[in-house]
C-alpha positions in Angstrom: -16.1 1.2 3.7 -17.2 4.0 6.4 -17.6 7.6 5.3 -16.9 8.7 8.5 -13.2 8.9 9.9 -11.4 5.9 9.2 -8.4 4.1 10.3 -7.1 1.9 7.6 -4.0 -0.1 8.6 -2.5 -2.2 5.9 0.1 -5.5 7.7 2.7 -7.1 5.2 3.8 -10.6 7.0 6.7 -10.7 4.7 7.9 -14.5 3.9 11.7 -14.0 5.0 14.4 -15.9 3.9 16.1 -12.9 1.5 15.3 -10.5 -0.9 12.3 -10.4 -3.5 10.3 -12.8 -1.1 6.6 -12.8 -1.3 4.1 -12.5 1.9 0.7 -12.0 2.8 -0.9 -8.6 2.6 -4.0 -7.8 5.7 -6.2 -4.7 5.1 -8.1 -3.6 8.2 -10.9 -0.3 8.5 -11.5 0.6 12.0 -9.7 -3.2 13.2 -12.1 -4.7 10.7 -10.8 -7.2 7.9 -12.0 -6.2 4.7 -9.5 -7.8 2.4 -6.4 -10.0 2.2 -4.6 -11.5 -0.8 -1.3 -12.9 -1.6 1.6 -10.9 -3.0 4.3 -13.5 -4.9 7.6 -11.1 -5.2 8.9 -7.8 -3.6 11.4 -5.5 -5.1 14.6 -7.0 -4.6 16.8 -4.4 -4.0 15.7 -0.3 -4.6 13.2 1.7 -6.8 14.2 3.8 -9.2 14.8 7.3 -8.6 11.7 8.6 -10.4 9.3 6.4 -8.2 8.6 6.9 -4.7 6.2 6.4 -2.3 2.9 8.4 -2.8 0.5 9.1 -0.4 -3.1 10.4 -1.1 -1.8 10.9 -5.5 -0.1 8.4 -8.0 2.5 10.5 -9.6 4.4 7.8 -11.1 4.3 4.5 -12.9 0.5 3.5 -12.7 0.0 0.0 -10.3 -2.7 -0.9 -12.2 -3.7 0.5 -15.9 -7.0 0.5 -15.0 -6.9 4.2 -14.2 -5.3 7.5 -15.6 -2.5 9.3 -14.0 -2.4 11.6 -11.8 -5.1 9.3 -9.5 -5.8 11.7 -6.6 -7.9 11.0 -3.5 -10.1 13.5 -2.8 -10.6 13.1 1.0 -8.3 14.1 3.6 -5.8 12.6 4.9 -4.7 13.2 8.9 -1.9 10.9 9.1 -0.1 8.5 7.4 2.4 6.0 10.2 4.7 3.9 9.0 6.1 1.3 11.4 8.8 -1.2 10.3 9.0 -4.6 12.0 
């Protein structure tokens, strides 16, 4: 990964076909691949009220246990885009 400024831009091809579907998840730094994986289900219909979407800090429900809450990064962050397809 660079240390210097970085774009990261992370693509979900999303399977179609209704709700809970899987797809295929593309992680880019500065247009470079640097990893892709599979995910099997999405949320079918909402998140809870308590989780949201957190950028730059994990305030809720950990993704992984393999870290404590909070998780902060400790760089800065510009600007976060979200584009819906």
């Amino acid at each position: 990964m660079p240390k210097d400024k970085t774009q990261l831009v992370v693509d979900f091809k999303y399977d179609s076909g209704g709700l809970g579907k899987g797809g295929t998840i593309t992680m880019t730094a500065n247009g470079n691949k640097i990893a892709e994986g599979r995910l099997e289900k999405t949320v079918p219909v909402q998140f809870s009220i308590q989780e949201g979407l957190d950028i730059g800090m994990d305030n809720g429900s950990q993704v992984d246990f393999t870290y404590k809450l909070p998780f902060a990064f400790m760089g800065k962050i510009e600007k976060v885009t979200v584009e819906l397809k």
